[in-house]
N, C-alpha and C positions, 0 to 999 in steps of 0.2 A: 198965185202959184210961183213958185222958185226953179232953181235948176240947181244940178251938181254937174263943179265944174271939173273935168281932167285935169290935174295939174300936171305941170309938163314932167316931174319927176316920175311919173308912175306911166308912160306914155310907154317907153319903153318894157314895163312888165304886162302892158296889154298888148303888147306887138306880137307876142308870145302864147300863139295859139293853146285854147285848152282842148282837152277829147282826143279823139281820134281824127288823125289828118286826111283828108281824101285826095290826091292829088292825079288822080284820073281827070279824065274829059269829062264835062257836064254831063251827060247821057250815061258814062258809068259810072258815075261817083253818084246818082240817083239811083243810078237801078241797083246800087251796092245798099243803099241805106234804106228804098222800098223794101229789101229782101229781109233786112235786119226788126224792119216796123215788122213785118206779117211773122217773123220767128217773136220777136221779144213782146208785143203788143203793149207799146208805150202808152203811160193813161193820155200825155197831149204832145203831139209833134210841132214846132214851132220852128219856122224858117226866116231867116230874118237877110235880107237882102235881096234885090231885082232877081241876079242872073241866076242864083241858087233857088227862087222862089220859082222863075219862070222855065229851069230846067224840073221842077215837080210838076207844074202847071200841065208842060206842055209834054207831060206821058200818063196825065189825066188823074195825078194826085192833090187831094185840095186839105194841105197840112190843118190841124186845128187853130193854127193862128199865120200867117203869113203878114209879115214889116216889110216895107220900101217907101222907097221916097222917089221911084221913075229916074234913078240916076244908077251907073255902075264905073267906076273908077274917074267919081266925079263930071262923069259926061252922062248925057239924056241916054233914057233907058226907056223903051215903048212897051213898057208894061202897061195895056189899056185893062182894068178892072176896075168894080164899082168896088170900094172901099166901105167895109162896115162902120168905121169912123176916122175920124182924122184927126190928129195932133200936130203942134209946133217944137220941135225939137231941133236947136242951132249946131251947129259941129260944135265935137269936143264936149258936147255937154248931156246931160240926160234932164230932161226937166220930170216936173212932178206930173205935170199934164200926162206926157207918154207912159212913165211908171204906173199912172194910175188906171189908164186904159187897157196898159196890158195883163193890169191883175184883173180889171173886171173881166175884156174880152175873152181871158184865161176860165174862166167861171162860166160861160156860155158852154150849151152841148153843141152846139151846130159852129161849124167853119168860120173866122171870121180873118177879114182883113184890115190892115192899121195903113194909111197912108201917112205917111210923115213928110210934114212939109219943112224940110231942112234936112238931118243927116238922123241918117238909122243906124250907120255902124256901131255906136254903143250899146242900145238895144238889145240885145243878146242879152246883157246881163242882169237888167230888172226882169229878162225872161225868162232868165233860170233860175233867178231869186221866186218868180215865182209860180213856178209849174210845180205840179206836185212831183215826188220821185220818179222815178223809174222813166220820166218825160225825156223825149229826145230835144235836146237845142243844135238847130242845123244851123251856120251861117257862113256866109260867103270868105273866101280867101285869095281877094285880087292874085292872080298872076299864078296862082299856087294851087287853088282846088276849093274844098270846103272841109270844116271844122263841123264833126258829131259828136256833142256832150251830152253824153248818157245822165242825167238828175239825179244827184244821191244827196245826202247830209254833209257830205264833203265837200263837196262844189258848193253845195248853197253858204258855209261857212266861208269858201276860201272867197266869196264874191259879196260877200259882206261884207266881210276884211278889206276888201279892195274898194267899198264902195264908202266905207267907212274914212278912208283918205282922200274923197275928193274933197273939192273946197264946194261948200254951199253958198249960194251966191242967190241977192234977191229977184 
């Protein structure tokens, strides 16, 4: 299995949130995006990060796939959950391992959860590469809120393109 690595020139165009930004408190930037799932009825909602997974968790929403690695702004994060599988994913990088989990766990009808043992922040984007349309991708925005990208043909394009410049490494 390989990894794609972030090279540091595109670092900068990932710092640069896609979607709609939420910059409320945990507890309203949730209850803004549960309101949006029961209007829109996304085919798969996928949350990728601790503090954004464990503000759905903890007002009794259990996303179709939920990513963490028990860390949030690089420090321990007590997300206590059993994990449907687990992956080795290092910062800065996506391996094939993770990409590959998350299209399978993406294909399951029931709830699943991805522990990543290393860094999840990249994750989002093998996740909207491969949710079907209309899927919502939530993820975490240290310091800021959370990021909801609604899945169309365009995002899946524009994150191609981007993923299409990482460097692959064995």
């Amino acid at each position: 299995m390989g990894l794609l690595k972030l090279p540091e020139w595109l670092r900068s165009e990932l710092s640069k949130p896609y979607g709609m930004i939420l910059t409320g408190d945990l507890d309203s930037n949730v209850k803004i995006v549960l309101s949006m799932i029961n209007e829109e009825r996304p085919p798969k909602v996928i949350v990728v990060g601790d503090y954004a997974l464990g503000g759905f968790l903890k007002l009794g929403y259990m996303p179709s796939l939920g990513i963490f690695d028990r860390k949030t702004k690089r420090s321990p994060f007590s997300l206590t959950m059993n994990p449907t599988d687990t992956v080795v994913n290092p910062p800065g990088h996506i391996s094939d391992e993770a990409a590959f989990a998350i299209k399978r766990l993406l294909s399951y009808s029931a709830p699943s959860l991805l522990f990543v043992d290393g860094e999840e922040d990249l994750l989002a984007l093998p996740a909207i590469l491969y949710s079907p349309e209309r899927s919502f991708v939530i993820y975490g925005l240290p310091s800021v809120g959370m990021a909801l990208v609604k899945v169309d043909k365009d995002i899946k394009k524009k994150i191609s393109e981007i993923l299409d410049d990482f460097e692959r490494v064995p």
